[in-house]
N, C-alpha and C positions, 0 to 999 in steps of 0.2 A: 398853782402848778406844783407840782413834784419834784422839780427839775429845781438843780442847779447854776444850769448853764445861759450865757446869754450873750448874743454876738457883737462888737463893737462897730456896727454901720449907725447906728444911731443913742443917744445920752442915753440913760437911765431913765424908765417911767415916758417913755415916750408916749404921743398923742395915738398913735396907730397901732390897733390892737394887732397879736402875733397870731402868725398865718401858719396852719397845721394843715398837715396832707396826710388826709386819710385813705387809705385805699378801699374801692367798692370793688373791684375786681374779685373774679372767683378765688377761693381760697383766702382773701382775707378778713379778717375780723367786721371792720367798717364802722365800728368802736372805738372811742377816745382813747386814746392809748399815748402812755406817757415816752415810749419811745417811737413813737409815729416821726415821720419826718417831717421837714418845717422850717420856718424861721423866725423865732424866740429875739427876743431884744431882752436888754437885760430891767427888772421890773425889779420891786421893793413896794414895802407898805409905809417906809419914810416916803416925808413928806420933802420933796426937792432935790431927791438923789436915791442912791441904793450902797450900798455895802459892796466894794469887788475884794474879790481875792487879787494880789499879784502874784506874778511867778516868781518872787521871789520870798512869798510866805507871807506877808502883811498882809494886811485890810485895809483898806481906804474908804473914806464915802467920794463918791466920784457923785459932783452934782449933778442936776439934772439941765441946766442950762451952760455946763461946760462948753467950750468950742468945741464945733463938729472935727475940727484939722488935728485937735487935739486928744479927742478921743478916738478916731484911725488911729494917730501916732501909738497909741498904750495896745491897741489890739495889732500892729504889725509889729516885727521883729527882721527883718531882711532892709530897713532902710536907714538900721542903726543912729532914729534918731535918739536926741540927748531931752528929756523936758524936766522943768522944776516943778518941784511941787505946788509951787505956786500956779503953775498952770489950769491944774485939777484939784 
């Protein structure tokens, strides 16, 4: 993929491939397009995780068999949790 981007519902490299919505309607393309709408999980050609950015500028490898509770926690921001590094 082309893309950058990838959404914290589930680890790194998950098992279930990302689900892109193409449109066939009049006027649209109906062509792979790399701003199509969708849902992207975040993916890597490591083996057992991927590279994220934080918002605070680092890079992490965030593994692929992280806790699920744990990686929500890193993709919310309004429930002000606190996690250690050692969680990811």
């Amino acid at each position: 993929m082309g893309q950058g981007l990838g959404n914290t519902l589930l680890a790194p490299n998950p098992p279930f491939p990302n689900c892109e919505i193409v449109s066939t309607s009049p006027g649209g393309s109906g062509q792979d397009d790399f701003d199509a709408a969708g849902m992207y999980g975040m993916s890597s050609f490591h083996a057992g995780g991927g590279n994220v950015a934080m918002c605070d500028g680092s890079v992490r490898f965030l593994k692929s068999t992280t806790n699920m509770q744990t990686v929500w926690k890193l993709g919310s921001r309004d429930q002000h949790e606190i996690l250690s590094s050692g969680e990811y």
